[in-house]
C-alpha positions as CSV (number, residue, x, y, z in Angstrom):
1,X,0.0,0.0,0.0
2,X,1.5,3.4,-0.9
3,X,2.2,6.2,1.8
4,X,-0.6,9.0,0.4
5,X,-3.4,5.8,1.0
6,X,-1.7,5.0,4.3
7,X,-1.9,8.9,5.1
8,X,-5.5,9.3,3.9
9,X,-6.5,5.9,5.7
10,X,-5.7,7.5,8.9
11,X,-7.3,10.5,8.5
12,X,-10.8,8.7,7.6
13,X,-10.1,6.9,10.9
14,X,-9.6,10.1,12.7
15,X,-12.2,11.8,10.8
16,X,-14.7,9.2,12.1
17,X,-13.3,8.7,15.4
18,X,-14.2,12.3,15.8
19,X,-17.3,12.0,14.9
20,X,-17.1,14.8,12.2
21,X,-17.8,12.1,9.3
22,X,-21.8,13.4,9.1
23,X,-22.3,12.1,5.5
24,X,-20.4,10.7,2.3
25,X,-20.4,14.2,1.3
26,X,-19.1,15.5,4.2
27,X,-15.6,13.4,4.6
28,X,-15.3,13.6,0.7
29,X,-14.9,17.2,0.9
30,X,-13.2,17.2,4.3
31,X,-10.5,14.6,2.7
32,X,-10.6,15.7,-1.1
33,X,-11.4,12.0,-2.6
34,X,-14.5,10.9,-4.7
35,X,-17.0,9.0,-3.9
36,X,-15.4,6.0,-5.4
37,X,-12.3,6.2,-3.4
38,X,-14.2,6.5,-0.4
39,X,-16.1,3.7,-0.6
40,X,-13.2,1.3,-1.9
41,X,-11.6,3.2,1.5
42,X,-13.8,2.0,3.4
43,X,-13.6,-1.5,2.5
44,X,-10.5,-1.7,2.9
45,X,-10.8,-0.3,6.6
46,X,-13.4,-3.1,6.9
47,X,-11.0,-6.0,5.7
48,X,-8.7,-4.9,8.3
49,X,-10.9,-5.3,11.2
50,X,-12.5,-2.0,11.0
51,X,-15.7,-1.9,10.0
52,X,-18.2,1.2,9.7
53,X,-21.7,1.7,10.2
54,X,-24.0,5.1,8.8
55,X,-26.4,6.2,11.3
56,X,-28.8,8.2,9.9
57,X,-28.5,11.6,12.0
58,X,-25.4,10.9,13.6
59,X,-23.1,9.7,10.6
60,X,-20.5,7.6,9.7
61,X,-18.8,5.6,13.2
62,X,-16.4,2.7,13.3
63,X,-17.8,0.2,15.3
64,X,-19.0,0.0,19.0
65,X,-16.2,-2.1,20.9
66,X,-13.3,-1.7,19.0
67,X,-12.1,2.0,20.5
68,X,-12.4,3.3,24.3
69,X,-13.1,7.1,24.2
70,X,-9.9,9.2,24.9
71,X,-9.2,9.9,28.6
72,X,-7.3,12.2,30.5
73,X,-5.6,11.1,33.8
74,X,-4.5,12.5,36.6
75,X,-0.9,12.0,37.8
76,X,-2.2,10.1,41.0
77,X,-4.3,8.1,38.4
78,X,-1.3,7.5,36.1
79,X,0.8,6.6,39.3
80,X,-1.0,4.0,40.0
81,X,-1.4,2.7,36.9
82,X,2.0,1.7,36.4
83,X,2.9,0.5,39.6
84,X,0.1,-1.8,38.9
85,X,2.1,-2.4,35.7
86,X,5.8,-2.5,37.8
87,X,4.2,-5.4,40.0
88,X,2.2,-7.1,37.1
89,X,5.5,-7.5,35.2
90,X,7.0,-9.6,37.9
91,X,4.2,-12.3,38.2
92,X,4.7,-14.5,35.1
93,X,1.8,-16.7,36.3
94,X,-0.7,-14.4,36.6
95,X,-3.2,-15.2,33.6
96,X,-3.1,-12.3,30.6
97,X,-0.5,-10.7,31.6
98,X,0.9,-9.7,28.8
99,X,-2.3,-8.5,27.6
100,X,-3.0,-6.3,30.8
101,X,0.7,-4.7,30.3
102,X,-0.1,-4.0,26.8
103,X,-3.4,-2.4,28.0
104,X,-1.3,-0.3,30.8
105,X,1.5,1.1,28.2
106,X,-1.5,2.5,25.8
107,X,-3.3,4.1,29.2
108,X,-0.1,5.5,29.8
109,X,0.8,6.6,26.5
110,X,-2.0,9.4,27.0
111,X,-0.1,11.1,29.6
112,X,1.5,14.2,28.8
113,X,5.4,13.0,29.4
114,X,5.7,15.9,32.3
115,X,3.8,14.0,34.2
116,X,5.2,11.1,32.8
117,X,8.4,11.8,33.7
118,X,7.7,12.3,37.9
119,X,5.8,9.1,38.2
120,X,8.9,7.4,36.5
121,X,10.7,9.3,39.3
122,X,8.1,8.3,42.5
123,X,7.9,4.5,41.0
124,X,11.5,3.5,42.7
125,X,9.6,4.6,46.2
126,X,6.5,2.8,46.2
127,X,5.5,-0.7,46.0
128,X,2.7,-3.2,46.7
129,X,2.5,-6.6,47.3
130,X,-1.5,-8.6,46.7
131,X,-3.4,-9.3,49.5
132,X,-4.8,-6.0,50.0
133,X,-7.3,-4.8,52.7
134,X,-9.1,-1.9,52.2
135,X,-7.5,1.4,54.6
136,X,-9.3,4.0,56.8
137,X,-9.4,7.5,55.9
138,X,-6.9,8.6,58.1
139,X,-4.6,6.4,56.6
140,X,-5.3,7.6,53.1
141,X,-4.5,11.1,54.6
142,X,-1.0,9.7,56.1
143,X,-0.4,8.3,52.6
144,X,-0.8,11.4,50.8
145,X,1.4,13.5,53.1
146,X,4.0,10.9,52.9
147,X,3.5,10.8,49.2
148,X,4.3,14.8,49.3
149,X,6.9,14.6,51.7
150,X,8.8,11.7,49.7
151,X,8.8,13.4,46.5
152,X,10.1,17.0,47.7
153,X,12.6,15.2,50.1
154,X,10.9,17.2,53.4
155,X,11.0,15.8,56.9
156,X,7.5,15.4,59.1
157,X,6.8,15.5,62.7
158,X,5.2,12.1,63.6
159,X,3.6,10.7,66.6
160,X,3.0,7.0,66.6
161,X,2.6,4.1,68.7
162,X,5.9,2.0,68.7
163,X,4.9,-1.4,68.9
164,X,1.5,-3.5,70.3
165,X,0.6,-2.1,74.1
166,X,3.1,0.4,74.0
167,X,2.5,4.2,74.7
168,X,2.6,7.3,72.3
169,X,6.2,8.6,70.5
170,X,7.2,12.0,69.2
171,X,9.7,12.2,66.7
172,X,10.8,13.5,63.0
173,X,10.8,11.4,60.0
174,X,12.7,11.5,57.0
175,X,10.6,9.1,54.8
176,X,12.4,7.4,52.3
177,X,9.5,5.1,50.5
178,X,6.2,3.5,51.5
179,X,5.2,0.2,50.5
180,X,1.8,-1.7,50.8
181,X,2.5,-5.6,52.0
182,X,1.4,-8.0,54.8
183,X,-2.5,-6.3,54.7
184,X,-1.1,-3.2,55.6
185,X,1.0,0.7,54.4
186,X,4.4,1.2,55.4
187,X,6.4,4.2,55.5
188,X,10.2,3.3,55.7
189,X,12.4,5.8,56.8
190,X,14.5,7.2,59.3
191,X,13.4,8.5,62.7
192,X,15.5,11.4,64.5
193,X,15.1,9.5,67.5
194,X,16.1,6.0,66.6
195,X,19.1,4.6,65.1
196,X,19.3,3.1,61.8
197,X,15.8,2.6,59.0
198,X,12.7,2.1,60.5
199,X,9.7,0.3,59.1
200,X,6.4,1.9,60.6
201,X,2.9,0.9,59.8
202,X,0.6,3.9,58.8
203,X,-2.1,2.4,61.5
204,X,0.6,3.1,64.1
205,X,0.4,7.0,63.2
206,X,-1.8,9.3,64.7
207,X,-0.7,12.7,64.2
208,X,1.6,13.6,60.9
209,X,2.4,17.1,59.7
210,X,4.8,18.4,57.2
211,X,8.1,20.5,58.3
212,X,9.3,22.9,56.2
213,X,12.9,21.2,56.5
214,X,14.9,19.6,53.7
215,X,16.7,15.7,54.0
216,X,19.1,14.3,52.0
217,X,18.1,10.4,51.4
218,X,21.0,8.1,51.5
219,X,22.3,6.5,48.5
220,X,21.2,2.4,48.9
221,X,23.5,-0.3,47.6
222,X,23.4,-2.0,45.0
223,X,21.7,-5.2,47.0
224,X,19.0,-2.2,48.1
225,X,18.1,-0.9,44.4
226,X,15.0,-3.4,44.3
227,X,12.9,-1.8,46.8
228,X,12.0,-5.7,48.4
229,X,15.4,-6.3,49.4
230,X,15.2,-3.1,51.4
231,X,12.4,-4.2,53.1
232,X,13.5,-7.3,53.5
233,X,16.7,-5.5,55.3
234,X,14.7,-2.8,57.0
């Protein structure tokens, strides 16, 4: 097939797609074809697996199924989105998995790469494992501060409960990644208080408010770079 069919092909797809393809008279004007080339167009379209229907009033419209509308996500959205597609590309025997990573590269093709480019960035501090149990709103809130406070590098007061039947703790946190495993969110980090990284569940955290003071996160090894072996160390 020559490149000006291959170019006109995909403007008739886009033409219909958005939904400016009224009548025949319509796209041939709108494209600058005959009728005759239109039509042999759209058989061609229809061999490939595209078929289109006329609907008087509305127009021409490739058929129902084969397209989801556009759609615009948020960064949180997109976030999620591909760590869902980080921890879907480790399990080989999930069924269709290579189908639902297809599906999750052409969602995320529809993010403007800005955006793109800081979820690649907050990917290498968040992680899940399955399992999951639904959380309480205060621990959405916790998330989303710690969410904030790991991607500007910015240190929170915290006061927690450290460990079953044990009293109330003030301290600061540097956190350093937060990870969702064994039912529950954790916030890994380091505690001004305590020596070495600590592991904290987000149900352990009552209070939690940003500081407006800067950390440097420490550079983990090699061994650390997959962010399991770091909890698994923690």
């Amino acid at each position: 097939m020559s490149a000006p069919r291959i170019h006109r092909l995909l403007r008739l797809i886009t033409l219909i797609h958005s939904g400016r393809a009224e009548s025949v008279a319509s796209i041939t004007s709108e494209l600058g074809v005959s009728r005759r080339t239109l039509f042999r167009d759209l058989k061609l379209l229809e061999d490939a697996g595209l078929p289109c229907t006329h609907e008087p009033g509305v127009g021409y419209r490739i058929s129902v199924g084969l397209f989801l509308p556009p759609m615009q996500l948020t960064a949180t959205e997109a976030l999620a989105i591909m760590l869902l597609a980080k921890e879907t590309s480790v399990r080989s025997d999930w069924p269709m998995r290579a189908d639902a990573l297809a599906a999750i590269d052409k969602l995320t093709a529809t993010v403007p790469e800005s955006i793109r480019s800081v979820c690649h960035g907050l990917l290498a501090n968040v992680s899940i494992d399955p399992d999951a149990e639904p959380i309480d709103a205060k621990q959405t809130q916790h998330y989303t501060t710690l969410h904030r406070c790991i991607d500007e590098r910015r240190s929170c007061s915290i006061t927690y409960r450290d460990g079953p039947g044990s009293g109330v703790v003030s301290d600061i946190l540097n956190p350093y990644a937060l990870h969702f495993g064994d039912r529950s969110w954790y916030v890994i980090g380091k505690l001004a208080g305590k020596t070495g990284q600590c592991k904290l569940r987000l149900s352990q955290i009552s209070q939690l408010e940003t500081l407006d003071k800067l950390f440097v996160r420490p550079r983990r090894s090699k061994k650390q770079d997959d962010l399991g072996d770091l909890l698994r160390d923690s």
